[in-house]
Residue frames relative to the residue before (quaternion, step in Angstrom):
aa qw qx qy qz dx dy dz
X 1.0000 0.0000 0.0000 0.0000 0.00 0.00 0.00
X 0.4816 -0.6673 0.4468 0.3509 3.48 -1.02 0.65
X 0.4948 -0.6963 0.4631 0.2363 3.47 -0.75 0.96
X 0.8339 0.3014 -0.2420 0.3940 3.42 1.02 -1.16
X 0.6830 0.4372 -0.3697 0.4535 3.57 1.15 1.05
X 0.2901 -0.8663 0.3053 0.2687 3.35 -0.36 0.59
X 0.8387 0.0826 -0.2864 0.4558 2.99 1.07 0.63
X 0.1794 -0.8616 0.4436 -0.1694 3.09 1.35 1.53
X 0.4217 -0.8560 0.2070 0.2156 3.95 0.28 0.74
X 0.0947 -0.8857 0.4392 -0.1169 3.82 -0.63 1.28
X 0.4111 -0.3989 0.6772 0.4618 3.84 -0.17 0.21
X 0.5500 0.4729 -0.6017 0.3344 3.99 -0.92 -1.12
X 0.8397 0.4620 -0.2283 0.1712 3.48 0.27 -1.89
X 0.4702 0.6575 -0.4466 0.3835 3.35 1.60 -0.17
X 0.2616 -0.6960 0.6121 0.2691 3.49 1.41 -0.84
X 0.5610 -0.5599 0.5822 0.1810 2.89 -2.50 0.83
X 0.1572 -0.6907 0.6924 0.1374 4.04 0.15 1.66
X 0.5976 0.4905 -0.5531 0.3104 3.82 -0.29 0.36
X 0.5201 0.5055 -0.2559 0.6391 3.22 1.34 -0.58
X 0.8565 0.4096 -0.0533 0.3096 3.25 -0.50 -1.53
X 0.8502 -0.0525 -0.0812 0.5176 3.63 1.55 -0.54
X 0.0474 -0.9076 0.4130 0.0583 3.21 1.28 1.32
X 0.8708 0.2071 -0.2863 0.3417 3.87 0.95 -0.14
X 0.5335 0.3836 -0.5274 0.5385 3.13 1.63 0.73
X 0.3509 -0.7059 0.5533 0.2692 3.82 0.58 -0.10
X 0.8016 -0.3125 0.2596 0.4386 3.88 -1.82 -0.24
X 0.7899 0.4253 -0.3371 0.2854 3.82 0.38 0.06
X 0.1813 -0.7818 0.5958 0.0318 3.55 -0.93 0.42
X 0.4751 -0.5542 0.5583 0.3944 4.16 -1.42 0.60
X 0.6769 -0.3740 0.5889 0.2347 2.64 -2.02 1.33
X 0.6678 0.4585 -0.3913 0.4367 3.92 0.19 -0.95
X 0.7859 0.4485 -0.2305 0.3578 3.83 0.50 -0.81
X 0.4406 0.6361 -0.2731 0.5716 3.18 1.86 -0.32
X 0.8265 0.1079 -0.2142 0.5092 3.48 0.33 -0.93
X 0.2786 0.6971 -0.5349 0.3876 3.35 0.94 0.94
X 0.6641 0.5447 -0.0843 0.5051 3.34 1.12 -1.30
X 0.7005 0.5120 -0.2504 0.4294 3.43 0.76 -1.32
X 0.7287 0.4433 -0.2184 0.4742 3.40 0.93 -1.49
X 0.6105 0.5870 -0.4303 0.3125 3.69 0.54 -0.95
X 0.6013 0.5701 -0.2976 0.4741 3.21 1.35 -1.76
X 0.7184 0.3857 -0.3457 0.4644 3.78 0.11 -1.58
X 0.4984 0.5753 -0.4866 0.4288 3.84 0.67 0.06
X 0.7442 0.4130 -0.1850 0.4913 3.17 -0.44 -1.52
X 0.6220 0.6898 -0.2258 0.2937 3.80 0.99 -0.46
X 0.5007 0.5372 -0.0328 0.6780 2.80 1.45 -2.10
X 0.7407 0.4942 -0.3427 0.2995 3.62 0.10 -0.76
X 0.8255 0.2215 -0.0718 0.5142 3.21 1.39 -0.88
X 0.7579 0.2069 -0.3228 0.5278 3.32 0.86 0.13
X 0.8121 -0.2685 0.3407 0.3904 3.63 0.93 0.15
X 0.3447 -0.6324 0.5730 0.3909 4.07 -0.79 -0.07
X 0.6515 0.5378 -0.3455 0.4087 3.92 0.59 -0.71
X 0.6316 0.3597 -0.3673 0.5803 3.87 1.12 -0.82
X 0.6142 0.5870 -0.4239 0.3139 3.43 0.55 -0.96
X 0.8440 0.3140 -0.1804 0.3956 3.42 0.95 -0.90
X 0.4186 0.4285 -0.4784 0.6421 3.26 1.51 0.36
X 0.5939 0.4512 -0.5016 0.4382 3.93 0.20 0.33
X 0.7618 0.4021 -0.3069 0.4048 3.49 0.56 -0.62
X 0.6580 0.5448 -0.3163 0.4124 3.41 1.63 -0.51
X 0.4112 0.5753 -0.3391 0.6204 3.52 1.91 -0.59
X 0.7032 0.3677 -0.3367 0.5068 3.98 0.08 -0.58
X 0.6707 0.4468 -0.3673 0.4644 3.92 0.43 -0.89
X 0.5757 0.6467 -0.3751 0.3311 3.62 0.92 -0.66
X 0.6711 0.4798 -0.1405 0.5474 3.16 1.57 -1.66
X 0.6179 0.5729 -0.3156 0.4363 3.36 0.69 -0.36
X 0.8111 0.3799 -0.1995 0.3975 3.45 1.09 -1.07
X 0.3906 0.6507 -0.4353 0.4844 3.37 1.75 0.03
X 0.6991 0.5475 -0.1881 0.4196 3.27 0.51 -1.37
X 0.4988 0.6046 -0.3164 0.5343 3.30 0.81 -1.28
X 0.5116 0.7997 -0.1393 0.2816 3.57 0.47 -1.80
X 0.8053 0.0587 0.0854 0.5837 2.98 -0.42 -1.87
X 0.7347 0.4369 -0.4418 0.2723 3.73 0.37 0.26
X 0.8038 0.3470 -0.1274 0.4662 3.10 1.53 -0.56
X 0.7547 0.3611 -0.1474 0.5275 3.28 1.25 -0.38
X 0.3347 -0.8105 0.4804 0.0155 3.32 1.40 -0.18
X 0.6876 -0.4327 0.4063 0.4181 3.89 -1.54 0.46
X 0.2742 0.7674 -0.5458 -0.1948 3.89 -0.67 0.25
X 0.4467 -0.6148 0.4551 0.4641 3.65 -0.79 0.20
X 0.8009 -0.0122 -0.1668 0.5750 3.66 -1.06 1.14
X 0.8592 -0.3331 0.3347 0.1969 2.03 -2.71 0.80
X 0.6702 0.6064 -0.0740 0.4215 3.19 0.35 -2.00
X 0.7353 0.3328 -0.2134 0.5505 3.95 1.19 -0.53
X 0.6316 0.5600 -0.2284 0.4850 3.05 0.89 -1.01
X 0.5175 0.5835 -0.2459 0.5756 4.26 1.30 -0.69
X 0.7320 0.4046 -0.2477 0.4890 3.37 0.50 -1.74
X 0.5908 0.5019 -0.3110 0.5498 3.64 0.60 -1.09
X 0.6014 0.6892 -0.1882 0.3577 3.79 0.06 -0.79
X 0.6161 0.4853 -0.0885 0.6140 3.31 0.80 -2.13
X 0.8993 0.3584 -0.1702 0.1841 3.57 -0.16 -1.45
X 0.6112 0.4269 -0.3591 0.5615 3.02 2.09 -0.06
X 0.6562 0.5037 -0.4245 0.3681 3.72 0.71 -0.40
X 0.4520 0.5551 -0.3505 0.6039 3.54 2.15 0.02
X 0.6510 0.2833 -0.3862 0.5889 4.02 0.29 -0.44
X 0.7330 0.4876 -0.3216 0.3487 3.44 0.05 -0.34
X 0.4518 -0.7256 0.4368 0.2803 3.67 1.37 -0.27
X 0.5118 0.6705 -0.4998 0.1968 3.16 1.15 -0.10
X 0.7526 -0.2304 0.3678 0.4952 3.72 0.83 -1.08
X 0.4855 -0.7745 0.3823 0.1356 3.22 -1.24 0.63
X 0.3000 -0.8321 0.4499 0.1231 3.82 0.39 1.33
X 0.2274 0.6653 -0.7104 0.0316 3.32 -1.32 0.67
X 0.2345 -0.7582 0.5729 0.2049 3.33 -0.80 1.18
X 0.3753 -0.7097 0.5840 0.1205 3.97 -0.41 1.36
X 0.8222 -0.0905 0.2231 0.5158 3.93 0.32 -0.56
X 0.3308 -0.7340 0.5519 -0.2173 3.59 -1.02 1.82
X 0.3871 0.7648 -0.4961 0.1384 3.40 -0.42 0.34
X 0.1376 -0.8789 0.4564 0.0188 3.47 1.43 1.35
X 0.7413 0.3051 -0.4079 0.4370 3.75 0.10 -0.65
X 0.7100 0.2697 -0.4213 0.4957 3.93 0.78 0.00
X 0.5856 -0.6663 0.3519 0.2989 3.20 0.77 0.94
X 0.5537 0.5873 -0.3494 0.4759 3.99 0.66 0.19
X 0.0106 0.7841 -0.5898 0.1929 3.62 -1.21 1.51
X 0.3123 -0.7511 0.5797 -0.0473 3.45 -0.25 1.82
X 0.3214 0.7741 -0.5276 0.1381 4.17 0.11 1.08
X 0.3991 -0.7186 0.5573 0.1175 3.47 -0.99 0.74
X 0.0303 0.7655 -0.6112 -0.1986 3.75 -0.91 0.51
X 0.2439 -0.7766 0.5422 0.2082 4.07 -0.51 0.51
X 0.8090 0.2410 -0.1214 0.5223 3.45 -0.57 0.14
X 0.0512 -0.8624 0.4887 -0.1220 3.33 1.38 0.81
X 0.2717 -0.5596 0.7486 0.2294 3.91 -0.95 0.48
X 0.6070 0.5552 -0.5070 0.2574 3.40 -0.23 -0.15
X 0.7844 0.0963 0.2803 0.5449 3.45 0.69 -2.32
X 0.4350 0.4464 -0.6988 0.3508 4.07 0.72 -0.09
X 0.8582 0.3054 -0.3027 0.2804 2.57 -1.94 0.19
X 0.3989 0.7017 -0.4144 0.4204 4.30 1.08 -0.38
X 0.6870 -0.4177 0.4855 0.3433 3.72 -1.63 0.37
X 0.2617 -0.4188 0.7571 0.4276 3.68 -0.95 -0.52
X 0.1028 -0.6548 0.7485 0.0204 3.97 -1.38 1.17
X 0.8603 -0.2702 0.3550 0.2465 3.49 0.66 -0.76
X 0.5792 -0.0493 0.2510 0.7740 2.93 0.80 -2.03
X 0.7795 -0.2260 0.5357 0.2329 2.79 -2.81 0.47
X 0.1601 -0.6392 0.7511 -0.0414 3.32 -1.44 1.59
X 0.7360 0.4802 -0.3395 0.3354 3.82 0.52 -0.47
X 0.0121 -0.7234 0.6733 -0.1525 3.96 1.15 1.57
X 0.7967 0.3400 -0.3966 0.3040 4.15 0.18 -0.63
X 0.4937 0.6721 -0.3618 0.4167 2.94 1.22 -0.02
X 0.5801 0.5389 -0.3775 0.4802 3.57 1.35 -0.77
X 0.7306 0.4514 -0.3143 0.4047 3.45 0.90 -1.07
X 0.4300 0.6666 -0.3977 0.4611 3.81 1.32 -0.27
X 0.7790 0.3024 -0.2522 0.4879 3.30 -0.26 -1.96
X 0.5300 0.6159 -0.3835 0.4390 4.32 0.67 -0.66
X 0.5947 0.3618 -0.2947 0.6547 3.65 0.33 -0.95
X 0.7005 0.4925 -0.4300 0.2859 3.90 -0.61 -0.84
X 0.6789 0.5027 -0.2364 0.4801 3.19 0.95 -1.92
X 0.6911 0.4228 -0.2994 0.5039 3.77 0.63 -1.02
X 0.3605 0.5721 -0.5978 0.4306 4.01 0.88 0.07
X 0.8425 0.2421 -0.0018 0.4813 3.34 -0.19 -2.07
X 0.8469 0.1609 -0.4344 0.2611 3.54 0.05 0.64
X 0.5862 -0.6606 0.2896 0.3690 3.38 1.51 0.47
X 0.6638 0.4773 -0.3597 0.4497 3.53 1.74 -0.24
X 0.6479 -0.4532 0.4537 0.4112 3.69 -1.42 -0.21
X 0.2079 -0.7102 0.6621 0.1181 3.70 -0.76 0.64
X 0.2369 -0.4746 0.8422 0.0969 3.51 -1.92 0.45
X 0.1924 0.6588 -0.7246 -0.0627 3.70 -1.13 0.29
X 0.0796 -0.7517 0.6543 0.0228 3.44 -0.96 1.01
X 0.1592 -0.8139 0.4860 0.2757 3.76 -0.91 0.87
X 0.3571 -0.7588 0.5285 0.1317 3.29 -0.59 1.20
X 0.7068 -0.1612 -0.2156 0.6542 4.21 0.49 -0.02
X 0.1676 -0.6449 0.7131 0.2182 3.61 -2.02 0.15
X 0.7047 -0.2297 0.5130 0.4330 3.19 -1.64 -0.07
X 0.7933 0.2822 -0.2641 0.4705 4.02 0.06 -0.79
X 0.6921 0.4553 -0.3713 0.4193 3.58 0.86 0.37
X 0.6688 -0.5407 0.2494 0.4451 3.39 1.60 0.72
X 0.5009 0.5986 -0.4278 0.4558 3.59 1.90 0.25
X 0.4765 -0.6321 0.5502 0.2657 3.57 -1.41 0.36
X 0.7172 0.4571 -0.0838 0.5193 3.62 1.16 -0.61
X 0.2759 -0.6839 0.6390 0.2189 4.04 -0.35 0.07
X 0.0576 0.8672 -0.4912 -0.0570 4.06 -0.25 1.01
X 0.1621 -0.8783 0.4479 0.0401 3.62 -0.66 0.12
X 0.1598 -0.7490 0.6426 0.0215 3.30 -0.89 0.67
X 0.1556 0.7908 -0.5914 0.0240 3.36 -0.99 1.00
X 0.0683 -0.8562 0.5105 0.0391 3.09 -1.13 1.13
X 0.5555 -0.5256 0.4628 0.4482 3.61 -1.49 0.79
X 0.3934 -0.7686 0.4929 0.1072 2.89 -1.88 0.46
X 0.3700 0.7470 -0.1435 0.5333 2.43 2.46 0.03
């Protein structure tokens, strides 16, 4: 752990909820989650702006999805495993529902959908796309299993009058 931060990020920090929450246990409401998310991306936006704010949350998804990564999904051989594997934790995990809409690994470019997003199902229509960590998630994943740099841009969200959260991610390579 870095020494000169105090909470410089670790798996450690998720803690042991058997210990720590023996009668509510490892889960929590979608409502209390983005309780957290928004307050933070408030108080954010407020001070550094909506662009830093969301390059902050995509710099945090990034770190999140490495991790994410090597604990759950691990090295797989192919695409086609690595997806399946993929799908079924971001499904235990509540995060959302993956569908990968269009692949093209040797030009580096991936067209993937999450449904039931944790981010935005169920949100107003505001306008614009709420799911910037999510770019930095599905980016960090893709660069798990193919060793290159990702761009993910979301391209419709749940707050832009879409039913689905879509993406597009390209190598940077």
């Amino acid at each position: 752990m870095d020494d000169t931060r105090a909470y410089a990020f670790t798996w450690d920090l998720l803690g042991d909820l058997q210990v720590g929450r023996p009668n509510l246990g490892p889960l929590t409401s979608v409502e209390a989650y983005r309780l957290m998310q928004f307050t933070f991306r408030d108080v954010l936006e407020s001070r550094y702006g909506e662009a830093e704010s969301d390059e902050i949350f995509r710099e945090a998804g990034r770190i999140a999805g490495e991790h994410f990564a090597q604990h759950h999904i691990g090295d797989q051989p192919g695409l086609a495993h690595f997806v399946s594997v993929l799908q079924q934790a971001l499904l235990d995990s509540g995060v959302g529902v993956l569908r990968v809409e269009a692949a093209d690994p040797d030009k580096g470019y991936f067209q993937l959908t999450v449904s039931e997003d944790l981010d935005c199902s169920g949100l107003p229509e505001l306008g614009h796309g709420v799911c910037a960590y999510d770019e930095g998630f599905i980016a960090a994943l893709l660069e798990h299993h193919t060793g290159q740099s990702y761009d993910v841009e979301e391209v419709d969200c749940w707050c832009t009058g879409d039913r689905t959260c879509r993406f597009e991610a390209r190598s940077t390579q």
